[in-house]
C-alpha positions in Angstrom: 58.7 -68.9 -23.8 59.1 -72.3 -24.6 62.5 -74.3 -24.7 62.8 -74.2 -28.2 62.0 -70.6 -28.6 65.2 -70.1 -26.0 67.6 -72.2 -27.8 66.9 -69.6 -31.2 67.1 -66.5 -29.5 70.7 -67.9 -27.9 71.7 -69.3 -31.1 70.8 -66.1 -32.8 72.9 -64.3 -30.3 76.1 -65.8 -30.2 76.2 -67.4 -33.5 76.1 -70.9 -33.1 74.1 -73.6 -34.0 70.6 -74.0 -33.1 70.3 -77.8 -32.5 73.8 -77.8 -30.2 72.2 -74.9 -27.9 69.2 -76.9 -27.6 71.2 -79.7 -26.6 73.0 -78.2 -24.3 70.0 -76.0 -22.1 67.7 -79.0 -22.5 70.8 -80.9 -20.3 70.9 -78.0 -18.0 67.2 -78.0 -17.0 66.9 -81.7 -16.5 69.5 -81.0 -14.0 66.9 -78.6 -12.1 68.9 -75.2 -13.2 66.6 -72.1 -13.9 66.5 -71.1 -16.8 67.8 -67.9 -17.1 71.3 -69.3 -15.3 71.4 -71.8 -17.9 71.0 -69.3 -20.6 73.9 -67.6 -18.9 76.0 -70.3 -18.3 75.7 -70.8 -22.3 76.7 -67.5 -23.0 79.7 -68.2 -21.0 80.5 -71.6 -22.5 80.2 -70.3 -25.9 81.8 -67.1 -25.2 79.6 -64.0 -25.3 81.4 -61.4 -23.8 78.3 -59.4 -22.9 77.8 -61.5 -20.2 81.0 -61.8 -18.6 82.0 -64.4 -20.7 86.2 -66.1 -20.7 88.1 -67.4 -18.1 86.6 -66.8 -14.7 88.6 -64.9 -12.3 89.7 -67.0 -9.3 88.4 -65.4 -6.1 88.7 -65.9 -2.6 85.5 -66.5 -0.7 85.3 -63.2 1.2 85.3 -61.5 -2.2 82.9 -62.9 -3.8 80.0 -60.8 -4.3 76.2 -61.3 -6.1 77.4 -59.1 -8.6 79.6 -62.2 -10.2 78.2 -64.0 -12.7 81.2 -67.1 -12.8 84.1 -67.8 -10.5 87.2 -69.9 -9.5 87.6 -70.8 -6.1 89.8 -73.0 -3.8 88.5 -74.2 -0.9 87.3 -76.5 1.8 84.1 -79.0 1.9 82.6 -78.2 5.0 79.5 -79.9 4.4 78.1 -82.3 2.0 74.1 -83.5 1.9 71.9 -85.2 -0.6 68.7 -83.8 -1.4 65.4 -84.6 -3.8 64.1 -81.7 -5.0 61.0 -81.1 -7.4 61.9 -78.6 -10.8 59.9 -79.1 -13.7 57.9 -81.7 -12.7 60.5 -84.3 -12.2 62.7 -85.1 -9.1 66.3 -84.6 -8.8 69.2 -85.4 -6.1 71.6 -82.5 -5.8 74.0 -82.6 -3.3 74.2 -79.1 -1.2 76.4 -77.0 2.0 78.8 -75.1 2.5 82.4 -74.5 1.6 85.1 -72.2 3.4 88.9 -71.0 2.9 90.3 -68.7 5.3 88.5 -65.6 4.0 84.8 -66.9 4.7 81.8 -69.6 4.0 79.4 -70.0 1.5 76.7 -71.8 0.5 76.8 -74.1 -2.5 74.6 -76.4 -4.5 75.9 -79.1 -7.1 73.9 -80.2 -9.8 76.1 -83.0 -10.8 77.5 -85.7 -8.4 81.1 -84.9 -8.2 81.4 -86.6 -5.5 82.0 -83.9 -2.4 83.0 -85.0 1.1 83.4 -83.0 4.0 87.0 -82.1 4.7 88.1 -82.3 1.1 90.3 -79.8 -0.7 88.6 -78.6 -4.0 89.3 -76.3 -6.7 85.5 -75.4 -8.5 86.3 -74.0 -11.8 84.1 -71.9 -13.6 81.1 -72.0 -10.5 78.4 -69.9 -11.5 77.3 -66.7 -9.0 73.4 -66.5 -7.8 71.6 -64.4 -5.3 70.4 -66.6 -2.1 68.4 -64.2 0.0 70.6 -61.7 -0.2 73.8 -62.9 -0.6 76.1 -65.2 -2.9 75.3 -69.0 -3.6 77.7 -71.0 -5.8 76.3 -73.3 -8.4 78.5 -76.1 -9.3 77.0 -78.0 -12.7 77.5 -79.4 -15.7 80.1 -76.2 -17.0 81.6 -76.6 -13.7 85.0 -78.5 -12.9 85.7 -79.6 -9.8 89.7 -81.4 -9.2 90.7 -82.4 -6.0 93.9 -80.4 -3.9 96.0 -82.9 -2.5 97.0 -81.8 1.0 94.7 -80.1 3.1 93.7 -76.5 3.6 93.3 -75.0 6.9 90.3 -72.9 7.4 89.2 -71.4 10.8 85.7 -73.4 10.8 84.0 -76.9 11.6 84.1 -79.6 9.5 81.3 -81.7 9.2 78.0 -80.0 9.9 77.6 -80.7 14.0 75.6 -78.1 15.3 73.2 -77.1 18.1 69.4 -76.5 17.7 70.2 -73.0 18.9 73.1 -72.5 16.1 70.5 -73.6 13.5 68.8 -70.8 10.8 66.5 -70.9 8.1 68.6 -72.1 4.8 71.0 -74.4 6.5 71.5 -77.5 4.9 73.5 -80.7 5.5 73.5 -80.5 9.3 74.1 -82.8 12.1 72.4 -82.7 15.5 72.0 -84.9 18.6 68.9 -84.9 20.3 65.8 -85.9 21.9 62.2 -86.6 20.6 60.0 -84.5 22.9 56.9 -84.5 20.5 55.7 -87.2 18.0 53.2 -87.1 16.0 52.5 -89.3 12.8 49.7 -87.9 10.6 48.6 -87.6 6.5 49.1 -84.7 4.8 47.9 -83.9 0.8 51.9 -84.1 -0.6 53.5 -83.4 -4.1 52.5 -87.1 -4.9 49.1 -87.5 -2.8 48.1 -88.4 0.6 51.8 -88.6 2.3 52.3 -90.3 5.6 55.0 -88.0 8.2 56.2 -87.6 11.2 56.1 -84.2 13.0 56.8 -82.8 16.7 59.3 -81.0 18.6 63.6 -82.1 18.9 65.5 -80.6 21.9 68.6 -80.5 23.1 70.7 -78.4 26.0 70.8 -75.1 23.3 66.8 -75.1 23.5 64.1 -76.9 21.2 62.5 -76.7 17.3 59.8 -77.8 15.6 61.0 -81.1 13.2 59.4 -83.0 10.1 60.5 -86.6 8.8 59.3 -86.8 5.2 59.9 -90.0 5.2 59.2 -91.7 8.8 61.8 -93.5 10.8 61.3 -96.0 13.2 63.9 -94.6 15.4 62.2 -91.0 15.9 59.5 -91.7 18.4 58.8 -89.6 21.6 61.7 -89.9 24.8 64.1 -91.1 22.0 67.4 -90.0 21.8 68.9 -89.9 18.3 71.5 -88.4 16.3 70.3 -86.8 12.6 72.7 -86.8 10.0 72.1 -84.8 7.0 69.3 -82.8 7.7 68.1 -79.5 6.5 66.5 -76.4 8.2 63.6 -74.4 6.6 61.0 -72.1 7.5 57.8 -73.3 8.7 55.1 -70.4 10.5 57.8 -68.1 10.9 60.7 -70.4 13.0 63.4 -72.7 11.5 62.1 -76.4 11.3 64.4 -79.3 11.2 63.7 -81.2 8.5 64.5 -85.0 8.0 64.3 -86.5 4.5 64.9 -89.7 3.1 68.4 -88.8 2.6 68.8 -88.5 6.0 70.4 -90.6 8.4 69.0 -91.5 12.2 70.8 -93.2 14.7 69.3 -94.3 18.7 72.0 -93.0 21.1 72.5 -95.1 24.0 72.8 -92.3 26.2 70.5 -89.0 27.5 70.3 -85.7 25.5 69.5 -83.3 28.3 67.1 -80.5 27.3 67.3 -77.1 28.5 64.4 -75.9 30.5 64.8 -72.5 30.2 64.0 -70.5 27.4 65.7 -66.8 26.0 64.6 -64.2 27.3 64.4 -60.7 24.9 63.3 -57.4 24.8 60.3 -57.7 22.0 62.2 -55.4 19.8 65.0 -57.7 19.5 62.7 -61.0 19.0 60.8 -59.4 16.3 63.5 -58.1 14.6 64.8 -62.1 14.6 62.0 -62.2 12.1 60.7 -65.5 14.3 61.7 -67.2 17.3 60.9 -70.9 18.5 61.0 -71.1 22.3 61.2 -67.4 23.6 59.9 -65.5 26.6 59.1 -61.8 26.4 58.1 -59.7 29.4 55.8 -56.6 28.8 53.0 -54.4 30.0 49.3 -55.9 28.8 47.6 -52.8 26.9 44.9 -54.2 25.5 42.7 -57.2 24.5 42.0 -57.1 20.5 38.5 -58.0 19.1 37.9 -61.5 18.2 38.8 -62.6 21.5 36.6 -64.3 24.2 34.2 -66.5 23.3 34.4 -67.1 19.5 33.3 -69.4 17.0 35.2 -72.0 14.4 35.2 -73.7 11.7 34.4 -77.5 12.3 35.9 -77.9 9.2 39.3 -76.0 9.1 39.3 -75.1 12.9 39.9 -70.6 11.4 37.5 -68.4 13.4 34.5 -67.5 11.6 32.6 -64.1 11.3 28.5 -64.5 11.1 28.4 -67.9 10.3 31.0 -67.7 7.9 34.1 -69.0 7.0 36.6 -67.9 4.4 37.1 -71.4 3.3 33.8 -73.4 3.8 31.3 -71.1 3.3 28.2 -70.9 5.8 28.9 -73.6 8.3 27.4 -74.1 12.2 30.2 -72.6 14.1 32.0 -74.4 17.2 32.3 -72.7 20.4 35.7 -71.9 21.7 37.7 -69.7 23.6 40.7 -67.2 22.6 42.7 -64.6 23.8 44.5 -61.9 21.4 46.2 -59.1 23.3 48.8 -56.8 22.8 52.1 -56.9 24.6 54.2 -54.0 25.3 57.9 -53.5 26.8 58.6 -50.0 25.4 61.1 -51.6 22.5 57.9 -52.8 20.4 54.9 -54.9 20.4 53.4 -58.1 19.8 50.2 -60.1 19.7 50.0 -62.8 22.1 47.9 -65.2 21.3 46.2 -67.9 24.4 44.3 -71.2 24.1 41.7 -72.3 25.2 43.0 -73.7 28.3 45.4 -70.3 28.9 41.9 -67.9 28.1 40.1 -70.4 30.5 42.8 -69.8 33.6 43.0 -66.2 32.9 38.5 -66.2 32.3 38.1 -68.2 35.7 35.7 -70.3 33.9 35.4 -73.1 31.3 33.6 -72.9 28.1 30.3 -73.2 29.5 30.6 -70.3 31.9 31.4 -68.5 28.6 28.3 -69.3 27.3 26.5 -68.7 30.5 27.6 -65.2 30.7 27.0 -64.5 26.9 23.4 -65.8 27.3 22.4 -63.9 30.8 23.7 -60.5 29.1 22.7 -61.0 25.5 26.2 -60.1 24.2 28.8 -62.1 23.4 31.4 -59.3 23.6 30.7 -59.6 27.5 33.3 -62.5 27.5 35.9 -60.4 26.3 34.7 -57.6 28.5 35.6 -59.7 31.8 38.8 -60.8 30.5 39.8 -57.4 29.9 38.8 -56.0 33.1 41.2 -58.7 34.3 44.6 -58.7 32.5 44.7 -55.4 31.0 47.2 -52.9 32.3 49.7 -55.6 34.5 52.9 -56.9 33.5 53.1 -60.4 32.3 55.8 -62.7 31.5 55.0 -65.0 28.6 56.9 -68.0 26.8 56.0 -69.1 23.7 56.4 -69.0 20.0 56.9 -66.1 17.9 56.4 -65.7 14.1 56.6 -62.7 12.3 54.8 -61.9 8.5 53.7 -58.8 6.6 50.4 -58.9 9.4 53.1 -58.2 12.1 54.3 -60.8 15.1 52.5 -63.3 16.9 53.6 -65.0 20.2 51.6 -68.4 20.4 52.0 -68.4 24.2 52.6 -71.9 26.0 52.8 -70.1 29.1 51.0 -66.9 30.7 52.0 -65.5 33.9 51.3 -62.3 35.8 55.3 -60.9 35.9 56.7 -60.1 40.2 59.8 -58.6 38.4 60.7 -55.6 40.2 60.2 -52.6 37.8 63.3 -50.7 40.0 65.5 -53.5 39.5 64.9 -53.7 36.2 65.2 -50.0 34.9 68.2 -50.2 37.1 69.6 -53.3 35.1 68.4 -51.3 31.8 70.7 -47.9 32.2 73.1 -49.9 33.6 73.5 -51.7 30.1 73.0 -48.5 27.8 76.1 -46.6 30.1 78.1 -50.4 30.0 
């Protein structure tokens, strides 16, 4: 349904005219709203009291609930970032964070420039409700009024968005963090507008490390460098949160050393999968079994997937490129997960390069035969493996970095075990 066609059904509805409803939802969706939350936020303005319509009831944050469709709320700015974001084929700079009082946080956008700063005292009038992944997201726009509290309001949070790589999720938005480059990597990727030039790597700190992007590359993020980010935002990228620095952002060199933590978590694979994804993580669990498509394999020289026959899902029929790959199941008695090995991790756990692969494909006229001698080898022992672990509808991965043979003393740790289920 097209714009017009919406602007007669609302007119029709609440009795107004045609051409002011137009007006007013053409306004809305230039400003990147939905649709159907601008069609609400109409019915509201003009007073349909299907929809919840009159003066919204003032609410403190705790109480606010998905099932609100417009509230009141006073509160505290914890966090205030610009953002260009793609709706409708056009670009538009909202401003997004968090806000808090004394009863909780939550997430806001603002689709107008009211001119939010962390720490301020605000009153949002008339903030419109939407579902976030699950929970409550205010919506401050053009039906929105925002005044200013004088005084402050104490809240029982930070102000200003600092936060640790390890405190970081998927969603955030208008953090802060202080770290060093450990990766760099500048390469061309088919963007929104065309071939677009980024920066992508790994950021650490003491807390542990995550993947990062810079849509728009700065000088100051190259590997060893130590830099503070300023308004960044975290999203989901293969499964793990991924720092991402925009053109909004702010990077400053430090003129002192981030230390980075060596060690990473360690977790029972139930409770990393259940994370729903995990950066840096190390599991410990009994080998059962090596999967097919392991071994000695073939890829795509174009897209680098394993192909089947000569073909790949992509390219068609294309002369396949040796390599070598290890899927196997892991196992600790609180679930399972695929771990996934290199070339250079298959090769140490083989004993032999790529060409005694081949050798031992060729002298027993199987290729399987590969696999067959890497099972006889790791199957059945305890490993301890670090890595990175995403988790999608085909279940969890663990793209190890590291691949060990575990001297954990199963006693010791079954001891450890009942002692924390009687604790």
């Amino acid at each position: 349904m097209d714009l017009d066609n919406h602007a007669e059904d609302l007119a029709s509805d609440l009795g107004v005219d045609k051409e002011e409803v137009k007006s007013d939802l053409q306004n809305l969706v230039e400003y990147s709203v939905p649709i159907d939350e601008a069609k609400q936020s109409l019915r509201r303005k003009y007073g349909d009291g299907s929809s919840g319509g009159g003066t919204p009831q003032s609410r403190e944050i705790g109480e606010i609930t998905t099932e609100d469709s417009n509230v009141t709320v006073t509160a505290v700015v914890l966090t205030a970032g610009e953002r260009s974001i793609r709706y409708q084929g056009s670009d538009h700079v909202i401003v997004e964070g968090k806000l808090a009082d004394e009863t909780g946080v939550i997430d806001y956008t603002a689709w107008e420039d009211f001119g939010l700063s962390p720490g301020d005292a605000i009153t949002a009038g008339n903030a419109g409700v939407r579902e976030w992944d699950g929970e409550p997201e205010l919506n401050l726009g053009e039906s929105t009024s925002v005044s200013f509290e004088d005084g402050s309001l104490e809240v029982p949070y930070e102000i200003g968005g600092d936060a640790t790589l390890t405190d970081l999720e998927t969603g955030d938005r208008a953090v802060n963090v202080e770290v060093t480059v450990l990766e760099c990597e500048r390469r061309t990727i088919d963007g929104r507008d065309g071939e677009t030039e980024i920066l992508s790597g790994v950021l650490g700190d003491e807390s542990g490390r995550l993947p990062f992007t810079n849509w728009d590359p700065d000088p100051a993020i190259e590997e060893g460098a130590s830099v503070r980010i300023e308004n960044a935002y975290v999203r989901e990228f293969r499964g793990v949160p991924e720092v991402n620095v925009s053109e909004f952002s702010t990077v400053t060199p430090l003129d002192r050393e981030i230390d980075v933590g060596t060690d990473a978590e360690t977790m029972c694979i139930g409770e990393a999968v259940a994370t729903g994804g995990v950066y840096d993580v190390e599991l410990v669990g009994n080998l059962l079994s090596v999967r097919d498509g392991s071994g000695l394999i073939q890829r795509c020289p174009e897209c680098r997937r394993v192909i089947q026959k000569g073909q790949c899902r992509t390219h068609g029929s294309v002369d396949g490129e040796d390599d070598l790959r290890v899927k196997a199941i892991l196992d600790d008695g609180t679930g399972t997960v695929t771990v996934v090995l290199d070339d250079e991790l298959t090769a140490e756990v083989y004993g032999g390069g790529l060409e005694d692969a081949r050798e031992e494909a060729r002298e027993a006229m199987d290729q399987e035969a590969v696999a067959d001698t890497i099972r006889e080898k790791i199957v059945g022992k305890e490993y301890r493996v670090r890595g990175h672990l995403s988790v999608d509808e085909y279940g969890a991965n663990l793209d190890a970095e590291t691949f060990e043979e575990s001297d954990d003393d199963p006693a010791d740790r079954a001891a450890a075990f009942l002692e924390g289920v009687v604790a």
